[in-house]
LUMPA-672196 format. One record per atom (N, C-alpha, C): x, y, z. Coordinates in steps of 0.001 Angstrom, whole numbers, plus 524288, in hexadecimal, padded with zeros to 5 digits. Layout:
N
XYZ/...
***
This chain:
132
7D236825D5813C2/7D0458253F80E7D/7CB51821F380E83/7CA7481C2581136/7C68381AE4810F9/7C1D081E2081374/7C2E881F2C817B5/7BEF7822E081B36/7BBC8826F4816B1/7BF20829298125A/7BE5F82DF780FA9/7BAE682AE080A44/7BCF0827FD80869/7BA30821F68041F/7B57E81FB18079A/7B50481F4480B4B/7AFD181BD780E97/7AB53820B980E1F/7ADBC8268581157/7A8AD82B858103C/7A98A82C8780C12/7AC1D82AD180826/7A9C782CD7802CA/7ABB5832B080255/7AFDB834B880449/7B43883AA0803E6/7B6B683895800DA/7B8908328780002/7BD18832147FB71/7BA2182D547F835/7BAB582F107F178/7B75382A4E7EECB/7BB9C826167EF98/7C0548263B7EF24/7C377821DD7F096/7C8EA821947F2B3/7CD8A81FFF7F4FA/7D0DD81F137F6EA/7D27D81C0C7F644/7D82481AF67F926/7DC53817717F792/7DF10815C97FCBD/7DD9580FCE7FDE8/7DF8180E63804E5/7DFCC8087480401/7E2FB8072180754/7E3A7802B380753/7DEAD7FF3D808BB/7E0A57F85A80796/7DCC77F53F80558/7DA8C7F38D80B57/7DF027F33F80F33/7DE197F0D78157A/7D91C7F6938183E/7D9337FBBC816F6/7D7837FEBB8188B/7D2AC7FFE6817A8/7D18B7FD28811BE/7CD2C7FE1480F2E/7C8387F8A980EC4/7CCA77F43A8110E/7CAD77EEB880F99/7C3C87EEEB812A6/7C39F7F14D81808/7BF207F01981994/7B9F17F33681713/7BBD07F8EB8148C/7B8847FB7580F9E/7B6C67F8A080D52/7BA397F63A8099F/7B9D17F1318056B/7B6BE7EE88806DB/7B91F7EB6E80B28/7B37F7E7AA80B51/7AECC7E80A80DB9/7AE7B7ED2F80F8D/7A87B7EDAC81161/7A70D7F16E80B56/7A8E87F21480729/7A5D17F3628024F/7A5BB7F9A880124/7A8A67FCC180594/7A7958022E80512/7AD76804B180410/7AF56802BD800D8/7B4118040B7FD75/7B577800617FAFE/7B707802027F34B/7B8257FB977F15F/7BEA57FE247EE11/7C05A7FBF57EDCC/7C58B7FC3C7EC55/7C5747FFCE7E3B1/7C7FE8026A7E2E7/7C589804DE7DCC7/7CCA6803877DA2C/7D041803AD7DEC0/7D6698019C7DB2C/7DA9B7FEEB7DF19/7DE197FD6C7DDAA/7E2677FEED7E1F1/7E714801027DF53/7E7F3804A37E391/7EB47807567E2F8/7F0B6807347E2FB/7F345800DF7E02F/7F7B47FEEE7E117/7F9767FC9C7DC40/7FEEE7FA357DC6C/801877F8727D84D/7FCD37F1E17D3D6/7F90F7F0D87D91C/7F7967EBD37D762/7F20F7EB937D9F5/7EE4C7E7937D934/7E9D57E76B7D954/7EA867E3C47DDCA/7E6237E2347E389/7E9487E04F7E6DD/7E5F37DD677E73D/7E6B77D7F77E9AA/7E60C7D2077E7C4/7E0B47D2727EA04/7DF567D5C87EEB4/7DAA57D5087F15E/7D53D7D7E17EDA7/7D6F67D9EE7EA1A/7D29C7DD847E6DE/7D4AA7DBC77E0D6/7D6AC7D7F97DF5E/7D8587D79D7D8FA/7D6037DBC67D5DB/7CED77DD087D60A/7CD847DDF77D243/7CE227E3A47D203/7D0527E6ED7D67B/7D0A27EC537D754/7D5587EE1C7D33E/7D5657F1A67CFB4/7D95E7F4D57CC36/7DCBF7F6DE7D0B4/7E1C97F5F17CE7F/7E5E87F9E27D0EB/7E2608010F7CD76/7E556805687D0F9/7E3838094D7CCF5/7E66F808477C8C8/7ECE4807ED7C89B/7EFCD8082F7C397/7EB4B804AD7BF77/7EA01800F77C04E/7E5557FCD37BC2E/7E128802527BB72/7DEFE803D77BE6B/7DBE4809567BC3B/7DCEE80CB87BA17/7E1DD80DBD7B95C/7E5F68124F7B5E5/7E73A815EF7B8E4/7E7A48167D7BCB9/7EAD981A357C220/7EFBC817637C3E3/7F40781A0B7C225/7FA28819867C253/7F9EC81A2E7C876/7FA828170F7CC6B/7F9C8819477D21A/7FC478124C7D3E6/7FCBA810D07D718/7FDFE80E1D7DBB1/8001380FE17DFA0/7FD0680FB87E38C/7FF2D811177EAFD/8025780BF37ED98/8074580CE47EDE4/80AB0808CC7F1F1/809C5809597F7A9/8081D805FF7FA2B/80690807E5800B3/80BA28044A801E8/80D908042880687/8110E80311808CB/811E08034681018/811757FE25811F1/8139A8003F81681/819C67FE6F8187C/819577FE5A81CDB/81F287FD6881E65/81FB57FD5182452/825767FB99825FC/825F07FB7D82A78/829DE7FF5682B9F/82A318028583175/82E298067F830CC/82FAB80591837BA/834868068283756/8373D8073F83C7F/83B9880BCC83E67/83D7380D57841E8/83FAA811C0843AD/84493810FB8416F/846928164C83FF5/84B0B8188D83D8E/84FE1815E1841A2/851F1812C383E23/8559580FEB83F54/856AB80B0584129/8513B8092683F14/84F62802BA83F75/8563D7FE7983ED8/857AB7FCF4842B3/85AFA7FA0583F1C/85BC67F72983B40/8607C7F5B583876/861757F22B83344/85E3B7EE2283591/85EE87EB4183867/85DA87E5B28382A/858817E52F83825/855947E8D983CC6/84EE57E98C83BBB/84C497E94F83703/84E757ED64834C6/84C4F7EEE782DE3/84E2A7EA5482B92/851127E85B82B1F/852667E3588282A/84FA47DE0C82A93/84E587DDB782F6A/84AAA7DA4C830DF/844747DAF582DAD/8435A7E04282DE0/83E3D7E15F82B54/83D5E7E17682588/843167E113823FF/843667DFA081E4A/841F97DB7081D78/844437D74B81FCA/844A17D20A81E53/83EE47D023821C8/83C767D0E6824DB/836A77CF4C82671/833577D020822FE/8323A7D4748226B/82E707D71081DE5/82C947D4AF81A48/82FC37D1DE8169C/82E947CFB481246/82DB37CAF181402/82F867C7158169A/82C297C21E819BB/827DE7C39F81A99/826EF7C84481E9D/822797C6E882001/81D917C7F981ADC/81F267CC7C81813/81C277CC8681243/81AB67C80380FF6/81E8D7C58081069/81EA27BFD380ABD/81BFC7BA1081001/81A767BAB781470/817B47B79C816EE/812467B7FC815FD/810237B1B0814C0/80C0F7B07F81152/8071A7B410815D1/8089F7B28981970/802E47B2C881E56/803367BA4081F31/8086D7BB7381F02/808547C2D981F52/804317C1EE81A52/807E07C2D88168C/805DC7C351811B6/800A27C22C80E35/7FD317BEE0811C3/7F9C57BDA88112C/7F4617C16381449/7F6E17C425819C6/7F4C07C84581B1F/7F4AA7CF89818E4/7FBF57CDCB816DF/7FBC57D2F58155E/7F82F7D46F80FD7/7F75E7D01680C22/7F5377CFD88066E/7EEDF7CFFD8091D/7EC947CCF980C23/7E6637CF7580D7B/7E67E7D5D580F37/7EA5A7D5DD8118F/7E83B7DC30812FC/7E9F17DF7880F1A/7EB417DE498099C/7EBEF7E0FB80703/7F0547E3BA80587/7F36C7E299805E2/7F8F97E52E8078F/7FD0B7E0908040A/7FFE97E2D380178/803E47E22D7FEA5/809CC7E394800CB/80C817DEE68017A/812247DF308030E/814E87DF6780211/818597E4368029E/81DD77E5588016A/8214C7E6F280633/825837E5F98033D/82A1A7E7708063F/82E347EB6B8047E/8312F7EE338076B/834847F1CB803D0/839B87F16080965/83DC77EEB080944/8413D7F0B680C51/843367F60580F85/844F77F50C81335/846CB7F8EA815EB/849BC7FC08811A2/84D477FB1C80FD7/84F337FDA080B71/84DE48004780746/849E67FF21805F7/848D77FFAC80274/84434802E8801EA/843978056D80905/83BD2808C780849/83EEA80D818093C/8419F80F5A80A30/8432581636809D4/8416A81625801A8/843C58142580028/84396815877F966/83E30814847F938/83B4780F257F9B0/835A480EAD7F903/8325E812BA7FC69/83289814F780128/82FD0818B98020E/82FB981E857FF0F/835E381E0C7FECB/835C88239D7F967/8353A8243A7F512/8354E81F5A7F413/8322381ED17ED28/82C5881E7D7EE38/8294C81ECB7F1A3/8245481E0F7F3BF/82172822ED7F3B6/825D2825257F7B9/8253582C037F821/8240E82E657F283/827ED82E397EE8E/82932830627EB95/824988305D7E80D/8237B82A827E6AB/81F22828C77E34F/81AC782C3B7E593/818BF82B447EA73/814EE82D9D7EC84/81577833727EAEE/81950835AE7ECD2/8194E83B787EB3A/816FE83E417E7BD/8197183AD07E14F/8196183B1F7DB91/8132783BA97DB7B/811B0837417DD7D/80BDE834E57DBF7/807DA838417DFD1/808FB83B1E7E1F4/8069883F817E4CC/806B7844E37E2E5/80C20845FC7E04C/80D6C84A937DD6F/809D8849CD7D7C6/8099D8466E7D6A5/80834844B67D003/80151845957D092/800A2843E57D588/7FB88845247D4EB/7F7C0849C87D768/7FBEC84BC17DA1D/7F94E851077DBD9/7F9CD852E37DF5F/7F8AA84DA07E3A0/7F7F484DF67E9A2/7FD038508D7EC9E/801928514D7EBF4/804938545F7ED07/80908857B37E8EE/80AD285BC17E99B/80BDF85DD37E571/8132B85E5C7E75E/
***
C-alpha cells in the first residue's frame, strides 16, 4: 500500500503507524484519519474517520500461537504473563511509542473473539461490495 501511495497508483491507504512512521517524518505522507475506535495520543489533532462521519473502525490484533495441543499448564502460564508484562511501566512505555495499543484476550476466550471478528469482517465486506 505504501509503495502504491508513494508512486501515486493509490491517492490514499490505510497501514499502520510503525510502517508508515519514517514517510511521516521525512514529509511524503501525512496522516488525513485514523481508522480506529479513538484518536491516538501521538497525533491528538488527527480525526478518527467516525469524527468525519464514516461509521468504520479497523481492530488490528496480534497474538501468540502454539501447536495443537499446547498443554494446560503452558497456556495458563501465558495467561497469567501476558498481562504483567502489558501493565509493566518500561514494556509499556515502548509498546505506547511504537504506537501500539494493548490488549489482551485469554486463551479462552479468542476462538469466540476471532469469530466474532470473522463475522464482523464478513458483514462489513458484504455491505460494501467487496465480496458478495
Amino acid at each position: 500500500m505504501l509503495i502504491n501511495v508513494l508512486n501515486h497508483t493509490l491517492d490514499m491507504g490505510v497501514g499502520e503507524l510503525q510502517e508508515i512512521q519514517a514517510q511521516l517524518d521525512a514529509r511524503k505522507v501525512r496522516l488525513l484519519a485514523v481508522v480506529g475506535d479513538a484518536r491516538m495520543p501521538q497525533f491528538p489533532d488527527v480525526r478518527t474517520v467516525k469524527e468525519q462521519g464514516i461509521d468504520l473502525a479497523v481492530r488490528k490484533f496480534r497474538g501468540l500461537a502454539g501447536p495443537k495441543g499446547t498443554p494446560t499448564a503452558v497456556i495458563a502460564a501465558w495467561d497469567a504473563a501476558i498481562p504483567k508484562l502489558l501493565a509493566d511501566p518500561a514494556y509499556k512505555k515502548i509498546y505506547s511509542r511504537n504506537g501500539l495499543e494493548a490488549g489482551f484476550v485469554p486463551h479462552a476466550q479468542y476462538i469466540g473473539f476471532v469469530s466474532d471478528f470473522g463475522r464482523q469482517t464478513e458483514a462489513f465486506l458484504r455491505e460494501t461490495g467487496v465480496i458478495r
